[in-house]
VEXDREN-80901 format. One record per residue (C-alpha): x, y, z; residue in one letter. Coordinates in steps of 0.25 Angstrom, whole numbers, padded with zeros to 4 digits, always signed. Example, Ala and Ser with C-alpha at 12.3 -4.5 7.8 and 13.67 -1.06 7.14 Angstrom:
2
+0049-0018+0031A;+0055-0004+0029S;
//
This chain:
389
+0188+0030+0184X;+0195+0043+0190X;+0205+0042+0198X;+0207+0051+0210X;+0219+0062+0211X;+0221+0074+0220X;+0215+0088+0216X;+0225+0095+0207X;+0228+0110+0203X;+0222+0108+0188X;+0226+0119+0178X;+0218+0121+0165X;+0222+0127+0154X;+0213+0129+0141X;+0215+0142+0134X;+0209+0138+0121X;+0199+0149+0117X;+0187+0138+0114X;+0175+0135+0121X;+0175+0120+0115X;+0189+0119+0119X;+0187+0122+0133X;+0175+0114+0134X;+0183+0103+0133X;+0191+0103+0146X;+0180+0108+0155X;+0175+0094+0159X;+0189+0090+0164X;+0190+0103+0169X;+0177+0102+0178X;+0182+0088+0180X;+0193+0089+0187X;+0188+0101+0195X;+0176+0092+0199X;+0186+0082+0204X;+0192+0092+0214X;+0205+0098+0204X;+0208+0112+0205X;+0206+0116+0190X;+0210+0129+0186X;+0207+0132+0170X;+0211+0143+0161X;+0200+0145+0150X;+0195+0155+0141X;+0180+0148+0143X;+0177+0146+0158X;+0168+0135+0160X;+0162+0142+0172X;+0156+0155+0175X;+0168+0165+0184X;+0165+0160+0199X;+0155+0148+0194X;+0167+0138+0193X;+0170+0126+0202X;+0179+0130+0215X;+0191+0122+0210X;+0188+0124+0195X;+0197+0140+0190X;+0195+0145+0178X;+0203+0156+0172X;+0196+0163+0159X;+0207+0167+0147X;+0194+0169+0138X;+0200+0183+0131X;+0214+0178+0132X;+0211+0165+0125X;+0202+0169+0116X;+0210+0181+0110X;+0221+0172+0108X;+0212+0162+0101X;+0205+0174+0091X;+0219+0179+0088X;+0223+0165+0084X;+0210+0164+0076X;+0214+0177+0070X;+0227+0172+0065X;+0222+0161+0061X;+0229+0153+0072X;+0242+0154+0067X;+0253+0145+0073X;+0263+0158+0074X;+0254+0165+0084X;+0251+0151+0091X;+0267+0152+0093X;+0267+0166+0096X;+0257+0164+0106X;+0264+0151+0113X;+0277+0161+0115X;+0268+0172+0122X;+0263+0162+0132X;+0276+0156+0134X;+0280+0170+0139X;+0268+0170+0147X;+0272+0158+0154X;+0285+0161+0155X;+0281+0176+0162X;+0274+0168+0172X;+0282+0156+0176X;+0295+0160+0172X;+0305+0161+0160X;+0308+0144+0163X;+0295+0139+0158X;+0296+0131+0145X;+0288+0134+0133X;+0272+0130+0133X;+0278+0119+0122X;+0286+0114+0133X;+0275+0114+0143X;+0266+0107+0135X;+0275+0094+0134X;+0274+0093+0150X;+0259+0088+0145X;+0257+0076+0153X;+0240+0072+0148X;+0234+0076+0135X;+0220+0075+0135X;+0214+0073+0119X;+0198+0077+0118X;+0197+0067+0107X;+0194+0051+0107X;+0206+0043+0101X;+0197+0038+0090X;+0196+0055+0084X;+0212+0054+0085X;+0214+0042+0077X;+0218+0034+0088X;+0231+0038+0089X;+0242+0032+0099X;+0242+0043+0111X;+0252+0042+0123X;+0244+0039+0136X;+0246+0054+0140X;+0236+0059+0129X;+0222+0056+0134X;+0209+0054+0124X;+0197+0061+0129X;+0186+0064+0119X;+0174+0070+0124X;+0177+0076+0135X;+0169+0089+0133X;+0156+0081+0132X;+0147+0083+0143X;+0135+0076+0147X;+0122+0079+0140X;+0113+0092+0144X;+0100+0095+0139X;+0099+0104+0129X;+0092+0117+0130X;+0078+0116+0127X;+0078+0125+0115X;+0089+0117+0106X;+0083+0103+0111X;+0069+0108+0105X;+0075+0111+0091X;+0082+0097+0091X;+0070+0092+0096X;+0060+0097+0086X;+0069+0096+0073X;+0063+0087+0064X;+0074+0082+0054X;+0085+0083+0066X;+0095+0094+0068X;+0110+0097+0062X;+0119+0103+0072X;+0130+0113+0066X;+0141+0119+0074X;+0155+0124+0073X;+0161+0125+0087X;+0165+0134+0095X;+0177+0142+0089X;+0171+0143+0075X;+0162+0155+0073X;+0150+0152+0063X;+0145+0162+0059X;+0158+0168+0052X;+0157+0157+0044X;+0158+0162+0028X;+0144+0165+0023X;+0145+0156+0013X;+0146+0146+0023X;+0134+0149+0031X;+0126+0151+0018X;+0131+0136+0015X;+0124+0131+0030X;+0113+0139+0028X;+0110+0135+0014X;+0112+0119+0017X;+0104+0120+0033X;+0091+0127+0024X;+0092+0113+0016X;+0092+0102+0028X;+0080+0099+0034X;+0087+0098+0048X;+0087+0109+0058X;+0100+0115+0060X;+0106+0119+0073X;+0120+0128+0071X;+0127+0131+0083X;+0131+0148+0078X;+0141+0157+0084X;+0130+0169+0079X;+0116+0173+0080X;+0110+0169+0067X;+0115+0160+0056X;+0115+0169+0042X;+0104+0165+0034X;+0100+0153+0044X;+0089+0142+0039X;+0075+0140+0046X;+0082+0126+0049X;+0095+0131+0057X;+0096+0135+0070X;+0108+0143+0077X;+0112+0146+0091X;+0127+0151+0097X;+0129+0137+0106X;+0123+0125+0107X;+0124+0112+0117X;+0130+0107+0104X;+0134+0092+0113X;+0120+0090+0117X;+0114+0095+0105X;+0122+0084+0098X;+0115+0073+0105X;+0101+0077+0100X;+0095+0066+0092X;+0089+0076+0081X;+0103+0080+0078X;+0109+0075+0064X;+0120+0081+0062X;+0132+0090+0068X;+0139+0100+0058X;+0151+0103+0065X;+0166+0109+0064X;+0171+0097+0069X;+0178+0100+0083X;+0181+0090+0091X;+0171+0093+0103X;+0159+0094+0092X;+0163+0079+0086X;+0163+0075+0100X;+0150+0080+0104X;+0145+0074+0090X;+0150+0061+0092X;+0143+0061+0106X;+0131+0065+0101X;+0131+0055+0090X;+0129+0066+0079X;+0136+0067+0064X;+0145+0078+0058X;+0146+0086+0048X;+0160+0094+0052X;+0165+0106+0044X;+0177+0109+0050X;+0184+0125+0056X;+0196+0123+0062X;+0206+0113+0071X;+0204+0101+0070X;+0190+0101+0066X;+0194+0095+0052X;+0201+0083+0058X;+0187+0080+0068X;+0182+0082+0053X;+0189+0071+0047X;+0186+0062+0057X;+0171+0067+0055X;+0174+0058+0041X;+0182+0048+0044X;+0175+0041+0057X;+0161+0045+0047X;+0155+0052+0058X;+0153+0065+0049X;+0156+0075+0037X;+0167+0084+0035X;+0163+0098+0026X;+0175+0109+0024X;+0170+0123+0028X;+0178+0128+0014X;+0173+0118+0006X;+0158+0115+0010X;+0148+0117+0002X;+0131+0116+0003X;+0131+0102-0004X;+0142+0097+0005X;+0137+0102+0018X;+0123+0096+0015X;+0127+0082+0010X;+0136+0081+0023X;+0124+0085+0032X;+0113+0076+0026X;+0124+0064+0025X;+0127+0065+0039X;+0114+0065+0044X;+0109+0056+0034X;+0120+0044+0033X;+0116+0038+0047X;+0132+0034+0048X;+0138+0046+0053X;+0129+0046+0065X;+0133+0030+0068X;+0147+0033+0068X;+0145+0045+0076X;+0138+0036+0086X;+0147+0026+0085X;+0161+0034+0086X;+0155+0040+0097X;+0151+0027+0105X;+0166+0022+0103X;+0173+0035+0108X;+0165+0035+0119X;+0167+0020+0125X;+0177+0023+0135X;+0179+0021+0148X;+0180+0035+0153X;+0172+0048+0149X;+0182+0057+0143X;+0181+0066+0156X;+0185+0054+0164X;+0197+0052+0156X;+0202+0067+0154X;+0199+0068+0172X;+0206+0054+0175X;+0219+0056+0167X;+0219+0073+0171X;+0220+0064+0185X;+0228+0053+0182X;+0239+0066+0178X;+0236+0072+0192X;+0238+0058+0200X;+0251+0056+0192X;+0258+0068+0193X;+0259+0070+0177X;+0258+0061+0166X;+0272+0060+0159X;+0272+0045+0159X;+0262+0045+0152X;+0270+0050+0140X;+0274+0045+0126X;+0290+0044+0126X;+0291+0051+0115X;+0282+0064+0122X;+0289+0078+0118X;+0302+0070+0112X;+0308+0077+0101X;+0306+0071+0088X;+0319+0068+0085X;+0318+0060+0097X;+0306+0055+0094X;+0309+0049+0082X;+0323+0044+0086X;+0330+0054+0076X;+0346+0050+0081X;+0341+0036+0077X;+0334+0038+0064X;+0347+0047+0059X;+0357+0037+0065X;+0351+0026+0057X;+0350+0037+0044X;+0365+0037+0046X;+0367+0024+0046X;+0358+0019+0035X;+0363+0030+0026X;+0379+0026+0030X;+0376+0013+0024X;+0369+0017+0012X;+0382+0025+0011X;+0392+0014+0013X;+0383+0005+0005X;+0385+0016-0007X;+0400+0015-0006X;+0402+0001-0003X;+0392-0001-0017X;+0401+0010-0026X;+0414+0003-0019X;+0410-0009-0025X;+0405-0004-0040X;+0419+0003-0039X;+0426-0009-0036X;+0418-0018-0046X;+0422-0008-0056X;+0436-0009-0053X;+0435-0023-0055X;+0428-0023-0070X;+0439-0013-0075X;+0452-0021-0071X;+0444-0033-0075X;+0444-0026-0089X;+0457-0022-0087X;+0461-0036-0087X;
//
């Protein structure tokens, strides 16, 4: 159950130049505006059209900004030196607005009273969190729309079923080596499924009769086709998510981020195959399809993970609105922190202790050396005036 609070002045702030990142937060975002919050967001992909947003819903478009920042990282291949150069350029931005006495962004960000983690627990090994880090999962998933008529048609009508292949948002296809595509192409022309491949181009070089493209899909609602087998996927987190929803298995080949950890997982919880874009071959790529598709497993598990993930008490949306509020109604969330929170790790790990007890062990080793020669020296002593005598 949601509890009530007093409208707030909400500032959002998602600057990251990806669509399936923003997509994320636009539930809560609507949310909360819906429950009478003044929310203001600054995003390089508004959700609404300029004028067509809710009354108490501001969006601020940084599209050019963000987006040339995020090719020029692409460009350098996201170097952490330029990620550091551009953190000292918006602290000088900060600072020419609010003052030369504002702290670091570094600093900022320990004043972080909530973090809000897109994920379910099971996905992150069930680790030990604080109560100020909240589990989400899901979030993004909205209910299900019909799909338009001409894609629902073409599942419809496939005979042996369809295989679904898609690579995001942020990885563009059809720059793919040409070997690569050559590999697809070759092993789609041998399967007797239809092929359906979300394409950032026109056409797919040397397509079989059997594949289909298009630019974007209703990839969640496509998912939950019965005559889809298989999902061939670059394992980001939304796309598991969505799979695991739809009750659909993987094959994963991994890009970029933390793709390759999703991808492990794929393996380990059996719910999918995990191929290397350097390594892949036409044998590999096909084994993995048909044993996916064929060993009824996968699926179960899918289906199954999925039933466990979702048997909750609140939908996930429930969850990220009611704790957003429960921050509001508080004033903040600091007591909601680990002890150790932003301590330094000397102090953490009780350093002036551990070296204290260094000193000591290793004073009585010493002492334990000079207290044994001492005697050796003295026994010795004795044997010569013994012989002496």
């Amino acid at each position: 159950m949601i509890g009530k609070v007093e409208p707030a002045r909400i500032l959002a702030v998602f600057p990251v130049a990806s669509i399936s990142h923003q997509v994320v937060f636009r539930p809560l975002i609507n949310e909360l505006a819906k429950r009478g919050h003044e929310v203001v967001v600054i995003t390089p992909d508004p959700a609404f059209s300029k004028g067509k947003s809710p009354q108490n819903l501001t969006e601020i478009d940084i599209h050019e900004l963000s987006y040339k920042i995020w090719n020029d990282l692409l460009e350098t291949g996201m170097g952490q030196n330029l990620i550091e150069e551009h953190e000292e350029v918006e602290n000088k931005v900060v600072r020419g607005l609010f003052g030369p006495s504002v702290p670091d962004l570094s600093e900022l960000k320990k004043n972080v009273h909530l973090i809000f983690l897109n994920v379910n627990p099971i996905w992150d090994f069930n680790r030990p969190v604080p109560p100020n880090i909240i589990y989400l999962g899901g979030i993004h998933q909205n209910p299900h729309k019909e799909l338009p008529k001409d894609i629902e048609s073409y599942l419809d009508s496939s005979q042996k079923g369809v295989i679904y292949m898609s690579f995001g948002t942020n990885a563009r296809t059809s720059l793919l080596p040409v070997k690569t595509l050559k590999l697809f192409t070759n092993v789609f022309s041998q399967l007797p499924y239809d092929i359906l491949c979300k394409w950032d181009d026109e056409e797919l070089p040397n397509r079989p009769e059997n594949v289909r493209v298009s630019k974007w899909l209703p990839q969640s609602d496509l998912l939950k086709h019965p005559n889809v087998k298989l999902f061939i996927t670059q394992g980001g987190l939304q796309s598991t998510d969505e799979a695991l929803n739809a009750g659909v298995p993987l094959v994963v080949i991994p890009f970029l981020g933390d793709q390759w950890f999703n991808a492990e997982q794929y393996e380990k919880l059996n719910i999918g195959i995990h191929l290397d874009l350097e390594t892949i071959t036409e044998d590999s790529l096909k084994i993995a399809i048909e044993k996916t598709i064929q060993d009824k497993t996968y699926r179960e598990n899918v289906v199954k993970l999925h039933n466990i993930m979702r048997d909750q008490p609140q939908t996930p949306l429930e969850r990220a609105v009611w704790w957003t509020e429960y921050v509001l109604r508080h004033g903040g969330a600091t007591h909601l922190r680990a002890a150790g929170a932003h301590m330094h790790w000397t102090e953490y790990y009780a350093m002036d202790v551990v070296i204290f007890l260094l000193v000591v062990v290793l004073t009585i080793f010493i002492a334990v050396i000079f207290a044994i020669r001492y005697i050796c020296d003295s026994l010795k002593d004795i044997k010569i005036k013994l012989k002496r005598s």
